[in-house]
Structure formats: C-alpha cells, structure tokens
C-alpha positions in Angstrom: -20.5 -25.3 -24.7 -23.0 -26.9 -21.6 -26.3 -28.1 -23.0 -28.5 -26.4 -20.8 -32.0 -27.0 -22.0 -34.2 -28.5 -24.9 -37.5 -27.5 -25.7 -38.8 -30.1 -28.3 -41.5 -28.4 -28.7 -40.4 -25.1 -29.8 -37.3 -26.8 -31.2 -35.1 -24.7 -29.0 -31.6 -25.5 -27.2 -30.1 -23.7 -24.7 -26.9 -23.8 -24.7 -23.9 -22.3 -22.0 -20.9 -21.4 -22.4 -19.6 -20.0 -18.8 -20.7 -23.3 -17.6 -18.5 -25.4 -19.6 -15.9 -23.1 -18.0 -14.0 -23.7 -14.9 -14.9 -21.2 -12.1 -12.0 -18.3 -12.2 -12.1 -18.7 -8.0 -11.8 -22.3 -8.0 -8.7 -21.9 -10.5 -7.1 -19.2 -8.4 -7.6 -21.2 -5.2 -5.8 -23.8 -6.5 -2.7 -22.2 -8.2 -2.7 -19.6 -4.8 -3.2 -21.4 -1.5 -3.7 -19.2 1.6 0.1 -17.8 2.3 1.1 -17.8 -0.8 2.5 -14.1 -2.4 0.5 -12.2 -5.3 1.6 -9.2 -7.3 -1.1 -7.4 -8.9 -2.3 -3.8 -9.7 -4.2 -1.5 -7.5 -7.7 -1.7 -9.6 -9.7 0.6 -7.9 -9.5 2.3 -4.0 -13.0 2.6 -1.7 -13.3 3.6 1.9 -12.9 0.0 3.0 -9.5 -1.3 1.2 -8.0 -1.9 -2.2 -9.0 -3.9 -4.6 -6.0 -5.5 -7.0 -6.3 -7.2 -10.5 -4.8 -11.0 -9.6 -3.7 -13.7 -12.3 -7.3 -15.4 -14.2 -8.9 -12.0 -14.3 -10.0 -11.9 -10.8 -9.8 -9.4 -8.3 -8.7 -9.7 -4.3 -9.3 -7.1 -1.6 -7.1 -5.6 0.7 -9.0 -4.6 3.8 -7.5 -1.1 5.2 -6.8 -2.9 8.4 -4.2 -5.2 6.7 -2.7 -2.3 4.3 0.1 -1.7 6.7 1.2 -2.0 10.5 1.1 1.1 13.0 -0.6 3.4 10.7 -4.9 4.0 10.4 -7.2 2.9 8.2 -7.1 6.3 6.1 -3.7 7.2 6.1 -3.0 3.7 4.9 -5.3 4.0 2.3 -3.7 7.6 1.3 -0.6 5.3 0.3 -1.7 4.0 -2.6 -2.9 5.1 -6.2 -5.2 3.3 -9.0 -2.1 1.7 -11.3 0.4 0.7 -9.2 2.0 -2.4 -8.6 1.7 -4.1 -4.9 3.0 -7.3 -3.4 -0.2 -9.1 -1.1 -0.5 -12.5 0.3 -3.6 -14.3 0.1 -5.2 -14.7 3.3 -8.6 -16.4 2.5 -10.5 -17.4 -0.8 -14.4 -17.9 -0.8 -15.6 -19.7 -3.9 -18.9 -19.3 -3.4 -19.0 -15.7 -2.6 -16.6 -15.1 -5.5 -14.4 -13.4 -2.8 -10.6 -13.0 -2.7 -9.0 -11.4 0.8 -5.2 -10.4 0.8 -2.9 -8.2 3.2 -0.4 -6.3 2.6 1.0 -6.0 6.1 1.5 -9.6 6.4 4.3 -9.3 4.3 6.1 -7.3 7.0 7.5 -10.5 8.7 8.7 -8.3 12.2 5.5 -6.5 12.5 4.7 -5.7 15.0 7.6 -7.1 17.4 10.2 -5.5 14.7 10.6 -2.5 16.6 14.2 -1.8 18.3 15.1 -5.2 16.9 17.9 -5.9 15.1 18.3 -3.7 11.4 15.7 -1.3 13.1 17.7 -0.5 16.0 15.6 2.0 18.3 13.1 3.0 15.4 9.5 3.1 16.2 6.7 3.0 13.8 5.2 6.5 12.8 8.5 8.3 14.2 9.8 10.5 11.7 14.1 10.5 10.8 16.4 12.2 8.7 17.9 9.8 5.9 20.5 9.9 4.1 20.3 9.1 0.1 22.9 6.1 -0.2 21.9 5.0 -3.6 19.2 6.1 -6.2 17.1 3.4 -7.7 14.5 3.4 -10.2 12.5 1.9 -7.5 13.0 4.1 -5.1 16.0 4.9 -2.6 18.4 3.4 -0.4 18.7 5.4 2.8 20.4 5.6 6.3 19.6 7.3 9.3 22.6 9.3 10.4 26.3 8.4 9.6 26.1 4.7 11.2 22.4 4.3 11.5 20.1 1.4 10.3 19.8 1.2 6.3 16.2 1.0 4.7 14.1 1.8 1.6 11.6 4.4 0.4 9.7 2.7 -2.2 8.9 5.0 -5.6 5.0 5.3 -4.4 6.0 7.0 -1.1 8.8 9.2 -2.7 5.7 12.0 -2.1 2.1 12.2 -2.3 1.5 13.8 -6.3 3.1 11.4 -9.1 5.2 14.2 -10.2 7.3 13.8 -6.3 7.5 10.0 -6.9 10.7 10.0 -9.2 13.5 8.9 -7.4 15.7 11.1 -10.3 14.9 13.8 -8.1 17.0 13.0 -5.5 21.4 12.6 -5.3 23.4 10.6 -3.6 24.2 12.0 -0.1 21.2 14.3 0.0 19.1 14.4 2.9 15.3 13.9 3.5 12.6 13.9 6.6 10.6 10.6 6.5 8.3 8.6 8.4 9.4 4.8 9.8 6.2 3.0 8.2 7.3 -0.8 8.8 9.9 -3.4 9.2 10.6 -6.2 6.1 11.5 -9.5 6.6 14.7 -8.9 7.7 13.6 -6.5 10.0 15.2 -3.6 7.6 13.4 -0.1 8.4 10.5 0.8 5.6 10.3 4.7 5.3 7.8 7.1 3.7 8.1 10.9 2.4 4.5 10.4 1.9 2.9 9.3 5.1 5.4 11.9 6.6 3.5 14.5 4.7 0.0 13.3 5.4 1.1 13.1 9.5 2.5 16.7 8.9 -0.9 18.3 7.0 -3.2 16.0 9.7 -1.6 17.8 12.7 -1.6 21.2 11.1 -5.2 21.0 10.1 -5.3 20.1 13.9 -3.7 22.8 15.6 -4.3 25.6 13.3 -8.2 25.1 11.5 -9.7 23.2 9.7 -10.6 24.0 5.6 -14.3 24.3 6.5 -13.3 27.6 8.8 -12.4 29.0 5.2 -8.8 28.6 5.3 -7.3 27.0 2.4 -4.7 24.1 3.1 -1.8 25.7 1.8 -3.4 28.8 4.4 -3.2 26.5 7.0 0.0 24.9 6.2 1.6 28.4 6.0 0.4 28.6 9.5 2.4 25.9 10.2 5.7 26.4 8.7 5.7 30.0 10.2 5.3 28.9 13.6 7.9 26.1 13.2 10.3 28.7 12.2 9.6 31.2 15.5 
C-alpha cells in the first residue's frame, strides 16, 4: 500500500492501495503496441461498436465503422453476440482517458482492394453466392462457390442469425447454401455469411413490402416475400 496522508492530529493514515498499483492501461500499452492482434470476448454491444474483455481486465472498443469492410454500421453490428470470441488489432491506446480502440476489419489484409483479386476471383463484397459445403468444422465451414470456384470460410457466428442456426453439425458435406461475400482474409480468401445474407434478405423485404409499424408482422412480411419470389 501508498501512504497517502497523515493526520497527526487525529492520528489518522490514509493509506492506498490502487495507487501502489500499476495502471491496467499503461500495462496493456506496453505488452500490446498499436498493430499488434488481441482475442477477447464480446462484453457488451451499444449503438456505437463493441466493446471486448482484453488481457489485465480491461476492455477495448470496436467502433461500428471498423467492425467489417463493405457492410454498415448496423448490419455489422447485427454480426455479433455478447460471448463470443473475436480477433481485433489494437489501433490506439489512451492512458489517460482509460481508452482502448481496436478494429476488426483491419484484420482483413485485401480490404478493400481484395475484390476480383486473386482467391476472390470476380467476388464483390455484399454479393450473395451459392457454396458448396467442402468440409464441416467445429468452427464453421469450408465452402466453394460452384464446382471450380474460389474456396472460403463461414465462420460458426455467421452460420445464421439465432444460436440454435450457428452449429456447423447442421450441415453435410456437399450440401449447398445462399451466402453473402462479407470480406477478403489475408490471403485474399473469400469470407462468407448466412447471417448477413439473411439480415440483407429481411432489410429489402421490409423495404418493398411494409414495414412492422403498418401492423404486419415480420414473418407477414417475409411471407410476402417468398411468395412473390416464387411467381
């Protein structure tokens, strides 16, 4: 403990104990230098970003902008639950302000440039593709677009937007499933996403067919949809 005060004369010390303490920012800064990659779990979600539990009992924020490349603010948001794990790198660390800022889409080395480059072939961001199931993972899933299309992942967390969607044990080898192109990784390899395929999909119904405040349920208005896809 920090000896903080002494009052002789009402034979009082103050002592500290936080202050003997090195400051859990400082620490961080050191062991994580601006570039350096953090895994840590997603503590709690607000309309600006996420904020994940880092190493020293700290936590970092991941603004929405810097959640992921080609996608908004909200529908990179809807991507992510309270619990799960996420990879960041740290992009700035304020001491003072007791402030921690990481992104998530930095991690995506060919954003955004990546697109029709080499792994991705002719993929864009946001377009949606049939893939393949090559291999089932408890991670997620290996896919491929077509018979001799690029190769690419569907991480566990975007397997579908309700937990009981994101096992991969659902799927089999050599099934087939709609997703959404959400990103390129380092080696340019396509990211996909059942999820952000079925928040694009409910947006543009909601869109075209009413809204829930006209008194038309989602699944109403999803109906809507499906029906007229089919004519």
């Amino acid at each position: 403990m920090l000896v903080l005060e002494v009052d002789s004369d009402k034979r009082r010390i103050s002592l500290g104990l936080k202050q003997a303490q090195r400051n859990p920012w400082e620490e961080f800064a050191e062991k994580h230098p601006v570039g350096t990659k953090v895994t840590g779990e997603v503590k709690n979600a607000t309309e600006f970003g996420l904020f994940i539990g880092l190493d020293g009992d700290v936590d970092g924020m991941v603004h929405m902008s810097d959640i992921a490349w080609g996608l908004s603010g909200e529908d990179a948001l809807a991507l992510h639950r309270k619990g799960e794990q996420v990879d960041a790198v740290v992009l700035d660390v304020d001491i003072e302000k007791e402030r921690i800022s990481l992104g998530m889409k930095q991690l995506e080395k060919g954003a955004p440039s990546a697109e029709g480059a080499a792994g991705g072939g002719s993929l864009k961001r946001n377009e949606v593709v049939t893939v393949t199931v090559l291999e089932v993972r408890d991670g997620g899933l290996e896919v491929q677009v077509g018979d001799d299309g690029a190769t690419g992942f569907i991480k566990r967390s975007d397997l579908g937007r309700d937990r009981d969607e994101q096992r991969p044990d659902r799927f089999q080898v050599g099934s087939k499933v709609d997703a959404m192109v959400i990103g390129f990784d380092r080696s340019k390899k396509p990211n996909f996403s059942i999820k952000a395929r079925q928040i694009h999909e409910e947006k543009e119904a909601v869109a075209q067919f009413g809204s829930s405040d006209s008194g038309a349920s989602l699944g109403d208005i999803l109906g809507e949809a499906l029906k007229a896809k089919k004519d």
